[in-house]
Structures are given as C-alpha cells and as structure tokens.
C-alpha positions, 0 to 999 in steps of 0.5 A: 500531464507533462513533467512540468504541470506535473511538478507545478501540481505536485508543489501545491500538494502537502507532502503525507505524513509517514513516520520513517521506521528505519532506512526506507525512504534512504533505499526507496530513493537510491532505487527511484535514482538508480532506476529499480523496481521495489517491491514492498512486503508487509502486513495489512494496514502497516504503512505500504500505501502511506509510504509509497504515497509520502515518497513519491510526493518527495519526490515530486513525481506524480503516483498511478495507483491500481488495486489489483484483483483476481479479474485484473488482465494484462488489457486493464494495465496496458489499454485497449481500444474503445468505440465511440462516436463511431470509432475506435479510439486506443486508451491508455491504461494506467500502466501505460500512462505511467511510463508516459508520464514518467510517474510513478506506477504502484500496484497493490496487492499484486499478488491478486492479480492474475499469473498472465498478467504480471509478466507484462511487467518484466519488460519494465523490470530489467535493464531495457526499461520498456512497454511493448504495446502489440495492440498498436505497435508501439514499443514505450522507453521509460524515463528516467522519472517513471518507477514501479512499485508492487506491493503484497501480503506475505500472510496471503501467500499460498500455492495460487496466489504468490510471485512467480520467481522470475517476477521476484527477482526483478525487483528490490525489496523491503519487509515492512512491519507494524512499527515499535510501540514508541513510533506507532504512538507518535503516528497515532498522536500525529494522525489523529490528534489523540493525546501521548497518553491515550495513543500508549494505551491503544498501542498497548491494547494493540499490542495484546490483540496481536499476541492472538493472532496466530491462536484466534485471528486471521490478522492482527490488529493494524496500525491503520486499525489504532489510527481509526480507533483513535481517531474515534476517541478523539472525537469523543466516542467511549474508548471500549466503543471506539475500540469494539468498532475499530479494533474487534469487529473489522477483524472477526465475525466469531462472536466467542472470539469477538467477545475474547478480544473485547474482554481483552479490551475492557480489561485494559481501560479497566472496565 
C-alpha cells in the first residue's frame, strides 16, 4: 500500500473512540513529528492497544500490530525466504513491511518476546532510523511517516522477562493506568451505551475488586473487563451475571476467592 492508497483508505475509517486521560495524545504526536520510538507502560486491559489504535488513525497512518511471544524470532518481524512453485521468494515480515510502508509499527507485550529478538529494534531506534536486512542485503531508511510503538506490563517484570537497558533507553515513554472513576464512567457509557448510573456503579464495584489485588489477585479488574461487563447489562444479562462472567472468573480460578470477590459483587448491587 503506498502513502496515497494509505491516506484514501484511512479517510474512510472511523477514528476509535479513546477517552484522553492526560497529555498523551499531545506527547504521542510530538514524538510521531519528531521521529521517536514510544514505548507504552501500564497494566492489562487499560487502554494501550485502543490508544495506539485511535492515534495512528489521527494520524492517518496506517498500523502493523504483532502480539509478541516467547517463540517470536528476530526472522517473524524481519522476513525470510519461502518455497513455492519451485522457488524461493523473500517475504516481508511485518517489521519490514512497516518501514516500507511508512506505517506505524506496534508490538504488544514486548517484553514476551525473546532478548535476541528485540535487538533487531536498535537500528530503528536511534538517529540512523534504518533496517539491515542481512538476508537480502538490503539496508531500509525509514520515512519520516514510519514509528515504532512497544508496549508491556510492568506487573509481568521479573528477572527473565524484562527490557534490557540498552533497549529501554532508546525510546520515550508514558506510564498508563486504569483512568479516574469519572473518565472510566464516561468510557463505559461511550462503549457500551450503559447508563451514567449503572457505569457508576460498575466503576465502583471496580474500584472494590481493585483494593484486592495485592491480598487475593494477580490483576485487577480492567477497564477492558467494566467494558464487557457493561456491555453485558446493556444487553440485558442480571448485573450480579454480567458481573460474575466478566469481572470474577477471567481473574481467578480459586473458588474461595471467586467466591470473596462475588460476595463483594452482590453487596454492592445489594443482593
């Protein structure tokens, strides 16, 4: 897709709605205008994915996401070569695609991916702005369009999977969170077409389960998770069962605590 079928296509999308928690988009522009790498820290299910999506269609850039993951090599993001019809053909992965395309470049979670694999990225990260491809020689300069976006879960850090210093330090970053009870209320009412009322009352319950999640939980309760919910109830599922399937079983599989946080549940739509 060249810049201009890209920007055609782009015109016709709707842009995601994403409820600006405080100078982000501001800071993700300055950085798309100024050519730096972002890098995106925060918890599961607070907005990373929504954010990234609703400013490149801002921008009006298209967006290459990979989900990374243990098994993901340095070969899944570049390309390599392929057989067929009695041939070798050299594909593109996504990586590459990206920087030809002067697209945005967004990989989830990468801390998932493997040490080996991340260092493929410091090339594009610093003032040379380029790919070595050593499989076919060439050596891409991206445009001014192309950006690249990692994202993880700081609660996931340990020992083996973090981001080695040198990788850090070559991009900007922002720290997301779960947005202040008034904007997550306004995100589920937009989401989910749920009343102000009931959207209150989710947060709040939220809001509950979150103060457990250092005693009982793994995670907390996400805003992805209220957006489920919500949407739950708005299609007529009893609140306590939109709840218990949205808010308490993606989140353990202990029955006493599943049972602890329903009770918390319960209480607070007062059954």
């Amino acid at each position: 897709m060249n810049d201009v079928s890209a920007q055609t296509y782009l015109a016709k999308q709707e842009i995601p709605f994403y409820q600006p928690v405080g100078n982000e988009c501001a800071l993700f522009e300055y950085a798309f205008n100024h050519r730096l790498p972002l890098l995106i820290k925060g918890p599961t299910g607070c907005g990373k994915t929504r954010f990234v999506a609703h400013m490149a269609a801002r921008l009006a850039r298209p967006l290459i996401t990979v989900a990374c993951h243990d098994d993901l090599t340095a070969a899944d993001l570049v390309g390599r070569h392929l057989i067929g019809d009695g041939q070798t053909v050299w594909t593109d992965g996504p990586l590459t695609r990206a920087v030809r395309q002067g697209a945005i470049c967004y990989l989830d979670e990468i801390v998932e991916a493997r040490k080996d694999t991340t260092v493929v990225l410091h090339p594009l990260t610093d003032d040379r702005r380029i790919l070595p491809i050593e499989r076919t020689g060439e050596e891409l300069r991206a445009p001014d369009e192309f950006m690249l976006v990692v994202s993880y879960n700081p609660g996931y850090q340990n020992l083996l999977k973090n981001l080695k210093p040198s990788t850090r330090q070559r991009f900007i970053a922002i720290q997301f969170d779960y947005p202040p009870a008034e904007l997550e209320q306004r995100i589920l009412v937009a989401e989910s077409g749920v009343d102000a009322a009931m959207a209150t009352r989710l947060v709040n319950q939220a809001n509950g389960l979150r103060k457990m999640k250092h005693h009982d939980l793994e995670e907390a309760a996400s805003t992805r998770l209220l957006v489920y919910a919500a949407s739950l109830i708005q299609a007529g599922c009893d609140p306590v069962m939109a709840c218990r399937a949205a808010m308490v079983e993606p989140l353990t599989d202990d029955p006493d605590t599943a049972a602890a946080l329903l009770e918390v549940i319960k209480a607070g739509f007062g059954k």
